[in-house]
Backbone bond lengths (Angstrom), bond angles and torsions (degrees), N, CA, C in turn:
res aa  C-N    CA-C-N  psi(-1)  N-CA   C-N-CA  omega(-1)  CA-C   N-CA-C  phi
1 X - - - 1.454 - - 1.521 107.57 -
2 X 1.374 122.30 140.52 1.493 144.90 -171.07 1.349 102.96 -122.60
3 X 1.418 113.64 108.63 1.629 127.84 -132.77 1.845 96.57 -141.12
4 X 1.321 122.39 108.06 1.435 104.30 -170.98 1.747 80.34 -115.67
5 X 1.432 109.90 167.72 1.570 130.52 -157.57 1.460 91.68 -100.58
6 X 1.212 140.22 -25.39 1.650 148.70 -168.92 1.338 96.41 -104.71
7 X 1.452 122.64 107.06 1.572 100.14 151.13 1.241 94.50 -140.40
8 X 1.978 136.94 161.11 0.843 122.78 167.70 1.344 142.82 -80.40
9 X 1.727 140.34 16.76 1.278 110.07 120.10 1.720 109.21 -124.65
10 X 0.926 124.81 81.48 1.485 149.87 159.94 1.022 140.45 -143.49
11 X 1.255 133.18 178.66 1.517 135.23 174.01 1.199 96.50 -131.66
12 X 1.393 129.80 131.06 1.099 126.54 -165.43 1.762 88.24 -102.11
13 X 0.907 136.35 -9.01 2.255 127.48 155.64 1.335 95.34 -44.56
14 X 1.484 92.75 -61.02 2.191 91.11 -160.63 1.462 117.32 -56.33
15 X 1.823 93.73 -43.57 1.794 99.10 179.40 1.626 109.95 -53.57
16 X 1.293 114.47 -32.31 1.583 92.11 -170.50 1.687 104.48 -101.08
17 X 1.147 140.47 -8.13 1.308 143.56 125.92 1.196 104.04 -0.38
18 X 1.711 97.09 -93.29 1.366 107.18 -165.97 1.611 137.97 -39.74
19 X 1.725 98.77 -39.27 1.359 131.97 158.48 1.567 115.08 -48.30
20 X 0.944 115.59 -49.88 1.792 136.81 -179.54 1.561 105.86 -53.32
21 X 1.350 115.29 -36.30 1.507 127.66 -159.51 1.184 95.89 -123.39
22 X 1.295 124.20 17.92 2.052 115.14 169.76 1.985 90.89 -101.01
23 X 0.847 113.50 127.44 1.364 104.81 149.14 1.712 124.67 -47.40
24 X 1.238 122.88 -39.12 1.239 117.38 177.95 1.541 114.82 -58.03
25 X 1.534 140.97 -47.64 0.986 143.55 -175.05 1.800 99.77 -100.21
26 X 1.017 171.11 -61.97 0.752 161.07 28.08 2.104 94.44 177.69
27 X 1.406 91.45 -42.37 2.006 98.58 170.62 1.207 105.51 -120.91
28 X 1.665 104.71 21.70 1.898 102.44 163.48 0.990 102.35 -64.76
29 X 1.722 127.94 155.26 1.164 122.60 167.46 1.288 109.12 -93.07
30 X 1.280 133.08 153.06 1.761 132.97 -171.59 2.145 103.20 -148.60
31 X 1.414 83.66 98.44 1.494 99.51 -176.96 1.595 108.24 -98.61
32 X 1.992 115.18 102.14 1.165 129.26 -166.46 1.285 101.81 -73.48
33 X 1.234 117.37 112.01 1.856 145.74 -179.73 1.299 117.06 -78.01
34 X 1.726 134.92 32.37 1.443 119.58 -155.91 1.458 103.85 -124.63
35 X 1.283 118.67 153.78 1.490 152.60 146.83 1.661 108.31 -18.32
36 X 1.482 116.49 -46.46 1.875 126.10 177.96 1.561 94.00 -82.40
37 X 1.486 106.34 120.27 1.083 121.03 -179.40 1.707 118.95 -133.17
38 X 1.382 106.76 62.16 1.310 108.48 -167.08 1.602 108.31 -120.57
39 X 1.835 116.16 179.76 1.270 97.37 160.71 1.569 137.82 -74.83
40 X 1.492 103.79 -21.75 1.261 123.61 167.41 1.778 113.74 -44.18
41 X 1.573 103.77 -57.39 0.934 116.54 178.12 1.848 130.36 -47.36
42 X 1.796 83.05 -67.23 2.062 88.20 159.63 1.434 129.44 -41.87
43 X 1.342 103.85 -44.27 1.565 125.16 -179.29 1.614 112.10 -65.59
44 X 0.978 129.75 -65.85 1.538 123.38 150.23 1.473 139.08 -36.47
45 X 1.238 107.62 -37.08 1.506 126.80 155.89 1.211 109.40 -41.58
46 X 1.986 109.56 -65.60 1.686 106.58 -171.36 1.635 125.71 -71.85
47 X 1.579 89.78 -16.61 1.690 98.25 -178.46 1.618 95.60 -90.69
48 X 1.308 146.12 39.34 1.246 129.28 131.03 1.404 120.64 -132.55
49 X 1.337 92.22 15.29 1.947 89.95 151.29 2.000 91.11 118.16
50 X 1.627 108.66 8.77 1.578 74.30 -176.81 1.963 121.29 -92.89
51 X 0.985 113.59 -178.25 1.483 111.27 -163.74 1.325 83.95 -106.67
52 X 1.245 175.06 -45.04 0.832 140.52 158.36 1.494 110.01 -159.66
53 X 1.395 113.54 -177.60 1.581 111.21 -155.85 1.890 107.70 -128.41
54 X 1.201 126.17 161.88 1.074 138.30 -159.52 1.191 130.19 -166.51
55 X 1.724 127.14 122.35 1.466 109.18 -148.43 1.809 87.10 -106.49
56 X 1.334 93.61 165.19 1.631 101.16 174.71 1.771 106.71 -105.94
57 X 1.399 98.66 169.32 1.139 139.00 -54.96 2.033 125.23 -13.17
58 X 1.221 126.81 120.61 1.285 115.03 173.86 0.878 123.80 -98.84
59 X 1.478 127.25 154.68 1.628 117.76 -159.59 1.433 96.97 -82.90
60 X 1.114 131.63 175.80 1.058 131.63 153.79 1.703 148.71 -64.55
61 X 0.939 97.95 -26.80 1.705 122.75 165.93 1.273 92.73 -74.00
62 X 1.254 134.07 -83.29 1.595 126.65 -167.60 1.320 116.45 -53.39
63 X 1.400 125.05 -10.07 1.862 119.05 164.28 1.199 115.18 -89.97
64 X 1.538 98.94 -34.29 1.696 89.15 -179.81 1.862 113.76 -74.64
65 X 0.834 101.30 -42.42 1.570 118.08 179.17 1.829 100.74 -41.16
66 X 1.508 83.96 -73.97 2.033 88.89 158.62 1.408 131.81 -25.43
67 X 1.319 108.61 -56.62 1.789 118.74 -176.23 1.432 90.20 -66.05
68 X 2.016 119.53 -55.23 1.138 110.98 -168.94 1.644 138.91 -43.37
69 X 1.678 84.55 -25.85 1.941 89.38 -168.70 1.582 93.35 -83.61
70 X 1.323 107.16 -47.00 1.618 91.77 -178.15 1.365 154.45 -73.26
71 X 1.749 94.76 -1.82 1.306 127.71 161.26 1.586 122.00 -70.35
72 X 1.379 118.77 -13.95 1.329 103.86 -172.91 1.314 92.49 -138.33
């Protein structure tokens, strides 16, 4: 899952929270895609369950590479 922290009516913390605590997604991987690119930011990311984080614009090699590791 490609998960940005801005959306207009969500929070993308809670969305992947919420995700974190479904059994269905739960070892989905959810790589946060957003524009806030701070330490605050990363750090909050990992404390609600996401697998890892990613600032935008992303190059392309580093997303695909991304999807790649967590795809297999």
């Amino acid at each position: 899952i490609l998960l940005d922290i801005n959306m207009p009516n969500a929070n993308g913390y809670s969305v992947c929270q919420f995700l974190r605590n479904s059994p269905v997604f739960e070892k989905t991987p959810i790589i946060i895609l957003t524009g806030q690119d701070t330490n605050i930011d990363r750090a909050r990311a990992k404390l609600v369950g996401a697998t890892d984080f990613l600032a935008k614009p992303p190059e392309a090699k580093i997303l695909l590479s991304l999807i790649e590791k967590y795809l297999s």
